[in-house]
C-alpha positions in Angstrom: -6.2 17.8 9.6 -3.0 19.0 11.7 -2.2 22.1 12.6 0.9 22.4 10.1 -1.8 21.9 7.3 -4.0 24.6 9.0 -1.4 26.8 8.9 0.2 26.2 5.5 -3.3 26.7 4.0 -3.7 29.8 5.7 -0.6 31.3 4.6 0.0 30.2 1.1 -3.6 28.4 0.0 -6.2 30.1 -2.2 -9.7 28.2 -1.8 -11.1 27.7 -5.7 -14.1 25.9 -4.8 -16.2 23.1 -2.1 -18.1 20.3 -3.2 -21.5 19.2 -2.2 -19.6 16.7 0.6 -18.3 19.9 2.3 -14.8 19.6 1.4 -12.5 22.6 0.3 -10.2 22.9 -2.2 -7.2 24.8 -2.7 -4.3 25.9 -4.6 -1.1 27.3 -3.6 -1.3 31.7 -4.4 2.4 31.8 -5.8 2.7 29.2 -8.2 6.3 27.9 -8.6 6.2 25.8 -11.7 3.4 27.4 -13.9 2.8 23.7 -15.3 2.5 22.0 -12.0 0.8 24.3 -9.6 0.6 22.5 -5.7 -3.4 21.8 -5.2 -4.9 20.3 -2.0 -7.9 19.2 0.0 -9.2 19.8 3.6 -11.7 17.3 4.1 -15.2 17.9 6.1 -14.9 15.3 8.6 -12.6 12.1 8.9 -9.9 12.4 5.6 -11.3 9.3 3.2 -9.8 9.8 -0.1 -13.0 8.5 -1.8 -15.2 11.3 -0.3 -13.6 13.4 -3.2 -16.3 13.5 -6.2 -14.5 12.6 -9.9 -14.9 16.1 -11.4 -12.9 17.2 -8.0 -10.8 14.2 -8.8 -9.7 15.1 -12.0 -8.2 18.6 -10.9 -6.7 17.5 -8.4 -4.3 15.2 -10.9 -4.5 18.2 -12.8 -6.5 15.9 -15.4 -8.6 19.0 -16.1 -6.8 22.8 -15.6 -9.6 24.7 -14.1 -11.7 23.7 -10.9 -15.1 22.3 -11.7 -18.2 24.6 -11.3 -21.6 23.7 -10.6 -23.4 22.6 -13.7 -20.7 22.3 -15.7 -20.8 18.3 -15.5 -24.1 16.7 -17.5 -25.0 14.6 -15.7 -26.6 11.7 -17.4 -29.6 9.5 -16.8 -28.0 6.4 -15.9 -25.6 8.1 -13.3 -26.4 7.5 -9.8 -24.7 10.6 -7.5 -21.2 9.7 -6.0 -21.4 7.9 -2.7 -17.7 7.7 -0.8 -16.5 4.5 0.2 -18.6 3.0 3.4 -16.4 -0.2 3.9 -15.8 -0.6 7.8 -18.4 1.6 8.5 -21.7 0.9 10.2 -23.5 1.8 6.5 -21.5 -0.7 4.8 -23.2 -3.2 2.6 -23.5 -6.8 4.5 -25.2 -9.9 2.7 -27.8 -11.9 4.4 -26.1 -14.2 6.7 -23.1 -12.2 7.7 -22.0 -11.8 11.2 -22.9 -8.6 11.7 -26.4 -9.2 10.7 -27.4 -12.0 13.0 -25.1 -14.7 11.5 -28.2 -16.8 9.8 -29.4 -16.8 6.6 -32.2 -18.9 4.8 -31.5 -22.6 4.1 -32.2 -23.1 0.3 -32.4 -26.2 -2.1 -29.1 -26.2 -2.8 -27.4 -26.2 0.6 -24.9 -29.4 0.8 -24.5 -31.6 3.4 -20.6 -31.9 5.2 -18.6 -34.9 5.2 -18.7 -36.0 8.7 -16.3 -39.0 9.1 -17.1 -42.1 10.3 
């Protein structure tokens, strides 16, 4: 976060709600264009787009006009909770046999043999 976004957050932002990720969410006090209002994030941590849960999503792209509350969402069996994006991170998902994990995996049946020329 810079210090310009600091500061115009301080002066014209109005915090409507945080999520369970820690980030804060905002919307501009005098509103311009009543259709469009200006709404923003401040991110807990490093700014990855994809910390940002969908119901957070959605009013953000003004999908939804008012900021989602707790409980408001049902949340359904099947649903796992929302996860951000770990690729290039140390928590990313690597398959067996990747670099990072040691560079060997498990022969199996199927493995071919290469052409080596004569």
């Amino acid at each position: 976060m810079t210090m310009g976004t600091r500061l115009f957050t301080w002066l014209r932002g109005a915090q409507v709600g945080q999520d369970a990720f820690g980030n804060r969410y905002y919307r501009e006090k005098r509103v311009r264009d009543p259709k469009r209002d200006r709404r923003w994030v401040l991110y807990n941590g490093a700014p990855e787009a994809s910390k940002v849960p969908p119901e957070w999503h959605a009013w953000l792209h003004h999908m939804v006009a008012e900021p989602p509350h707790a409980g408001d969402r049902p949340v359904r069996a099947w649903q796992k909770p929302h996860l951000p994006n770990l690729t290039g991170t140390g928590l990313a998902y690597r398959p067996p046999g990747h670099t990072l994990k040691g560079g060997h995996r498990a022969r199996s049946s199927g493995d071919y043999e290469p052409w080596q020329p004569s």
